[in-house]
N, C-alpha and C positions, 0 to 999 in steps of 0.2 A: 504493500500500500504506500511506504514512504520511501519509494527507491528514487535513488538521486538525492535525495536530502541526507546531511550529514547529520551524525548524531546527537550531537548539541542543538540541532534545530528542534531534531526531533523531542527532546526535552519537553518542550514549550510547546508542541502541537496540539497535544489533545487539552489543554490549558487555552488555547485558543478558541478553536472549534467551539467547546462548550462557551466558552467566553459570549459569543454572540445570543445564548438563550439562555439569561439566569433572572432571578430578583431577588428583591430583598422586602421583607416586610418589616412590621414596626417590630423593634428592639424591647423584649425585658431588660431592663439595668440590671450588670453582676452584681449582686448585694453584699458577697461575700470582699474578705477582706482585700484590695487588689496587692497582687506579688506573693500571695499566698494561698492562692484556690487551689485546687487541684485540676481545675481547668486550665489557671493561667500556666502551670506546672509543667501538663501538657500540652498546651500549645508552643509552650516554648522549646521543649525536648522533640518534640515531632519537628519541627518547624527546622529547629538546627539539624539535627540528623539527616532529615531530606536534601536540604543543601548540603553537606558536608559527604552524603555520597552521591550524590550528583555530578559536584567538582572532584569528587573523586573519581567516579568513572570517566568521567572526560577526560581528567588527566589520564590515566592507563591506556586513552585508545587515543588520545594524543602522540605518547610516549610511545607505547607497545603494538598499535596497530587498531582496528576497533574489530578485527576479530578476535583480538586476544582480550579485551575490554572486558568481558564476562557481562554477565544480564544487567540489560539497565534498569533502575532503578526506580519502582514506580510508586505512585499515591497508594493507601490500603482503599480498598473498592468497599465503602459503606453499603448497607450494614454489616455485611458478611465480618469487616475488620475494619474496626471504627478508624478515622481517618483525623482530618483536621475538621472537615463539615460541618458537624456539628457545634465547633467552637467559634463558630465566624461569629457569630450575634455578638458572643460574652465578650470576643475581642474588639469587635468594631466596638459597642457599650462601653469597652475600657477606653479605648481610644477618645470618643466624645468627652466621657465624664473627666481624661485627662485636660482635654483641650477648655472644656466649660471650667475646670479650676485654675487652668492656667498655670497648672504647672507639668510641664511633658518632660522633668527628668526621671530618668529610667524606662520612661516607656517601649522605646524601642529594644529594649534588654528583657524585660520580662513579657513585653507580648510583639516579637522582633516579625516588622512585615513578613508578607506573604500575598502571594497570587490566587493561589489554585484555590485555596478554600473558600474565597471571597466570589467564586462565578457564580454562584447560586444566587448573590446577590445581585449580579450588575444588571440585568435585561430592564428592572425599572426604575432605578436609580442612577445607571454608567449614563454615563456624555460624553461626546466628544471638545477634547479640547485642540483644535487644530493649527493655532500659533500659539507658539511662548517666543519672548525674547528676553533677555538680559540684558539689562543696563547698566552700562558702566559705574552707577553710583550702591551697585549691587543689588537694588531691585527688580522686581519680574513681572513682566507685560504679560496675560493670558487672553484670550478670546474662549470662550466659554459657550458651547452649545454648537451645533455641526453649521455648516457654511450657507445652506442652501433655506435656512429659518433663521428670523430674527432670534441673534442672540445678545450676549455683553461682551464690557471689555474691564478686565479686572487690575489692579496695578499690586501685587504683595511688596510689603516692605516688612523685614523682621519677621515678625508673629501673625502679624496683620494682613485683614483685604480690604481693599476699597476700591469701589465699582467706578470706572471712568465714566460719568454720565456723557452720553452725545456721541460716542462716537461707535461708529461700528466697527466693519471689520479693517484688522490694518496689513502694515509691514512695513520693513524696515532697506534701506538698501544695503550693496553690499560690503561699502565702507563703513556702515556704521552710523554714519552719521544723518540722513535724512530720514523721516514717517511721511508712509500713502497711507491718511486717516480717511472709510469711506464716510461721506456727509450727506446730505439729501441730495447738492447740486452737483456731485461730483467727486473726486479725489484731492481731497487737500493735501501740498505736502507741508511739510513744516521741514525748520532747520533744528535737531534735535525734539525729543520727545515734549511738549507740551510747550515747544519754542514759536520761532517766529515762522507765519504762512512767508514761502517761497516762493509758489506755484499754487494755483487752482484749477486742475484739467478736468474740464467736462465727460458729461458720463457720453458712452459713443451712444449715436442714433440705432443701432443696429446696420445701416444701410449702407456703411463703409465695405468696400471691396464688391459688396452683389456686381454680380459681370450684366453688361445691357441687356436688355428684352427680356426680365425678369424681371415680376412684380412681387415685390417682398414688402410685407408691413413692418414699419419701422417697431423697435422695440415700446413697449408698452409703460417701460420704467426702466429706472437703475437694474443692471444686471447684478445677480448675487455672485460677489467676488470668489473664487476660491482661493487663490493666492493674489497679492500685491506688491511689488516690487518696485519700490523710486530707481531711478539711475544716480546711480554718485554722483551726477553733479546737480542734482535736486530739481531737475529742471522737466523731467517724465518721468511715467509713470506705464510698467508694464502690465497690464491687469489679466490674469486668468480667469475664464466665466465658463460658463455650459453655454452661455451665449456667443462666447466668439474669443479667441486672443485677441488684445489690442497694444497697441503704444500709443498711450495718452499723451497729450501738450496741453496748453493752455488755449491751441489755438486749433484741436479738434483731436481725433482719436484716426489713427492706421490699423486695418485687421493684418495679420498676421495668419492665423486660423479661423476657419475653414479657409484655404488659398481658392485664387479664384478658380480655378479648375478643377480644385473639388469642388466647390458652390457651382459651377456648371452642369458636371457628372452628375450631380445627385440632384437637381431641379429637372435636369431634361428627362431622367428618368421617372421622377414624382410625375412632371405632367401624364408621361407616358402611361404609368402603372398605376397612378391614383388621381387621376385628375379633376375631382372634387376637396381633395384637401388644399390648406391654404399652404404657400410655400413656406419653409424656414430649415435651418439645420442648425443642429446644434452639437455640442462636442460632448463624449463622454471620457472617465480618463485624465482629461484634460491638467497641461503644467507647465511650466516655465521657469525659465531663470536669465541672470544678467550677470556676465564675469565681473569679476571687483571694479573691472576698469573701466566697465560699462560700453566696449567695443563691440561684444559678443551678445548676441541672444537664441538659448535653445530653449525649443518649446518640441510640442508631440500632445496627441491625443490616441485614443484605442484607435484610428481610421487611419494613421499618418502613418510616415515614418522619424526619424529626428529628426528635425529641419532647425539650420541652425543659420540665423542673420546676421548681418554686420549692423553700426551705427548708425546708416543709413537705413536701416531696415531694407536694403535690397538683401537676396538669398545667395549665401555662401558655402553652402555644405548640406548635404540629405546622406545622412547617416543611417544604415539599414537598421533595423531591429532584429536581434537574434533571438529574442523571444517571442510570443503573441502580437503582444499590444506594446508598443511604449506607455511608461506611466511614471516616470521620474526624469529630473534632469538636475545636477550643481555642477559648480564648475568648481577647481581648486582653489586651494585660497593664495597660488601665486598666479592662475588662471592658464594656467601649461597645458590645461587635461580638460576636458570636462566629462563629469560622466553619466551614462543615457542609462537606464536603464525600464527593461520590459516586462512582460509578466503572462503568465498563463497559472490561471485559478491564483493558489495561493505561493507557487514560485515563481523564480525569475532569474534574468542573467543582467549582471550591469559589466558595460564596457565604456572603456576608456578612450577617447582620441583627444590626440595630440592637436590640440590648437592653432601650434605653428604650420599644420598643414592645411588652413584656410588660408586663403579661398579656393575651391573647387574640391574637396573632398565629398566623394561619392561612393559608398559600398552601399552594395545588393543585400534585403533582408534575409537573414535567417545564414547567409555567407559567412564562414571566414576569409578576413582579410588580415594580412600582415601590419598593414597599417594600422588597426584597431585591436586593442587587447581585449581579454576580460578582467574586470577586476573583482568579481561576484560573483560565484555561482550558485543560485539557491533562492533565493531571496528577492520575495515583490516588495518593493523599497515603497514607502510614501513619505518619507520626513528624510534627508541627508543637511550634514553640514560638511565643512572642512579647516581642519588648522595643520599649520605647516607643509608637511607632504602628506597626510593622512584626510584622507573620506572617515565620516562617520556616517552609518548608512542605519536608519534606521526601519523596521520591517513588519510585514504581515502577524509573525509569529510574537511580537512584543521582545523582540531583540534589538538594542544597540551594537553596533560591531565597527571597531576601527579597522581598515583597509587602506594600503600603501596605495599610492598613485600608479605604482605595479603590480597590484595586486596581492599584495601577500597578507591574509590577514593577521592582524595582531593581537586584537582582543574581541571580546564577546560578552556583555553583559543581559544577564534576562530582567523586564521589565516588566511585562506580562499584558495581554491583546492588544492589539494592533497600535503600533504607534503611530499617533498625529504629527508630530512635529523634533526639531532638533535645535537648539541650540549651546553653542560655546561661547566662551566668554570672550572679552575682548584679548587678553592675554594667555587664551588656551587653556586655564587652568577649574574652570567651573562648565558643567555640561547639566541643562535642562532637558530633560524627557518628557513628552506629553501623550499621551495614549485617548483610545478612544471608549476607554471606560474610567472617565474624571479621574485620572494619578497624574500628577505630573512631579517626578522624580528628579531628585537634583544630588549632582556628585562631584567632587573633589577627582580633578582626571589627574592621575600619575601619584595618589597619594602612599603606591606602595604596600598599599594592603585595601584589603576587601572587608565589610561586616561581614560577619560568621553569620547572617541569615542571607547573603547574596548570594545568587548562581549565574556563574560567568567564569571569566578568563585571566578579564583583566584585572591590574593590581586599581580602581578606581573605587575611592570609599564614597558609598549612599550616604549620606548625609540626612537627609530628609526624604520625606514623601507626602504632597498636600493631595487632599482627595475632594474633589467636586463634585455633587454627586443629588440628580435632583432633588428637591424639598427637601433640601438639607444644606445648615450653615456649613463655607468648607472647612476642614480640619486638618490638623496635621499630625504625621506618625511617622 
């Protein structure tokens, strides 16, 4: 069933799967003493144990091969052999009643995170949280609720949340220094987070790129953003939608996606095969990105292939997909590489090409080419970052993984279902995880050691874990 998936993926598989149908209902409070139940007793001895041969088997089939590995390692199947299941209430109830006293030392020691036990919970409480960002004054920008519904914008500092009123959904470019804030008229950008308006680019009409002798209804409102991306030098703004890629100004919007020749292909076929419906197309999939230097733009949706522009937005490179569907794109953070990656169900291949060979690079889907590495095998990416020479790619299965710009990987942390988003800190040293069941996890990169309730590779210590989680204040653990 999971051939081709390496075994550390597979860890995290059936963690995931279940992940998309669980709940949670109302909590009893533990009454009993906390740090001294004999639930919180076991929770804590199960919870370490699990990790600790988990990272153990990995390490052996690391080491020894993964057919010398021996049996991996699995949850006890309730009721048959009571497992964690049953303790998620008492633990999640410790956790709150920590946070409502206000004081969370120890918590993470005597009821130390966990994943797996918590799926029963998430199907009416998880959200998705699909941007974090990190602010250089150590604060954390979230967007709270999935892209395509009205959601918020939250700002944590310390212990605390506080909801940005007014603004919807954002991003940041990729120096760091400008916000695409969405507003009713358009895409503000500002010079730093809650600084000065720069720019104002209108939202597109929809009717940018439609090719002649097609009658298309202009859009009905602002498109729901899925990604936002200003250019470093605050002056555009790339906007990702189900409605269309665009390059926003102040002095109108360029589509990007659907190209005009797909927007042909598929109208003259609609007339043809359905010719009482009204025309439109729209992207699914859909992604983009801007290299730091803001020369570069790679986008892709499920229909494309990479298609990657210059500053002009004229087309510089059609990069094949070796997977399905494209459904990721970043570039590095010296902007050498960028990387595409695709997807079929819940894997994927992500490859690398070399930058310096724009313009006119061209490989055939599903091809190899010498020109194009892989830097991924395995893994439907929806969140990546990058510091130094390393990709952080984050994945379907609720894995973070650092990866060389040639592919070698380095480390592997589990988060648990599917992650939303990525970020690092300005100086590489702090990495935010967001998931699409309200966690967004934050960690100390290169600290040289792991908590004894992580499962991963790397030496990167959790530090925190905040949980969003609807009709519920968020909390931390």
């Amino acid at each position: 069933m999971f051939a081709g998936l390496d075994s550390l993926t597979l860890v995290a598989c059936s963690a995931y799967f279940l992940s998309l149908g669980s709940a949670l209902g109302q909590l009893e409070p533990d009454r009993t003493m906390p740090g001294r139940s004999d639930r919180q007793e076991e929770w804590r001895a199960k919870t370490l144990s699990y990790a600790t041969e988990i990272n153990a088997f990995v390490a052996r089939g690391l080491r020894d091969g993964w057919d010398k590995a021996g049996e991996e390692p699995e949850e006890p199947e309730e009721p048959e052999e009571p497992g964690r299941d049953h303790l998620a209430e008492a633990a999640m109830a410790e956790v709150r009643r920590a946070n409502a006293a206000g004081d969370l030392t120890g918590l993470r020691d005597r009821w130390p995170p966990a994943h797996a036990p918590l799926i029963d919970l998430l199907e009416e409480k998880g959200q998705s949280i699909p941007v974090v960002c990190l602010l250089d004054d150590g604060s954390l920008l979230a967007r709270i609720g999935v892209t395509y519904k009205p959601g918020r914008t939250v700002r944590i500092e310390g212990d605390s949340v506080a909801e940005v009123r007014g603004a919807g959904m954002f991003g940041r470019c990729p120096k760091r220094r400008y916000f695409g804030i969405a507003r009713a008229g358009g895409i503000e950008v500002t010079d730093g987070w809650g600084g000065d308006r720069v720019a104002m680019c209108p939202w597109p009409t929809g009717l940018e790129g439609v090719p002649e002798g097609f009658k298309v209804a202009p859009l009905g409102g602002a498109p729901n953003p899925t990604r936002i991306v200003p250019f470093p030098d605050g002056r555009r703004v790339l906007l990702v939608s189900a409605e269309g890629i665009f390059v926003m100004s102040p002095t109108g919007a360029r589509r990007l996606l659907p190209t005009e020749e797909a927007m042909r292909d598929h109208f003259e076929w609609s007339l043809k095969e359905r010719p009482d419906d009204e025309l439109g197309m729209y992207l699914s999939m859909e992604h983009g990105a801007v290299s730091p230097d803001g020369k570069l733009i790679a986008v892709g949706s499920q229909d494309s292939t990479h298609l990657l522009f210059d500053d002009k937005l004229e087309p510089i490179g059609d990069v094949g997909n070796r997977s399905e569907y494209p459904h990721h794109a970043v570039f590095s953070a010296d902007g050498s590489v960028v990387a595409l990656n695709s997807c079929h169900f819940y894997s994927g291949v992500t490859i690398g090409a070399p930058t310096a060979l724009l313009p006119g690079l061209a490989t055939k889907p599903y091809k190899q080419d010498d020109r194009v590495s892989v830097i991924q095998y395995g893994a439907r990416v929806y969140a990546a970052a990058s510091r130094r020479d390393e990709f952080i790619l984050g994945d379907a299965s609720g894995y973070a993984m650092g990866v060389s710009q040639s592919g070698e990987l380095r480390w592997r942390q589990f988060v648990g279902s599917t992650v939303g988003d990525i970020d690092v800190s300005a100086d590489g040293k702090k990495l935010a995880v967001s998931t699409y069941a309200g966690f967004i996890a934050l960690f100390d990169l290169d600290a040289g050691e792991q908590a004894p309730h992580q499962i991963g590779t790397g030496r990167h210590y959790e530090t925190r874990r905040w949980i969003f989680w609807k009709g519920e204040e968020p909390v931390i653990w």
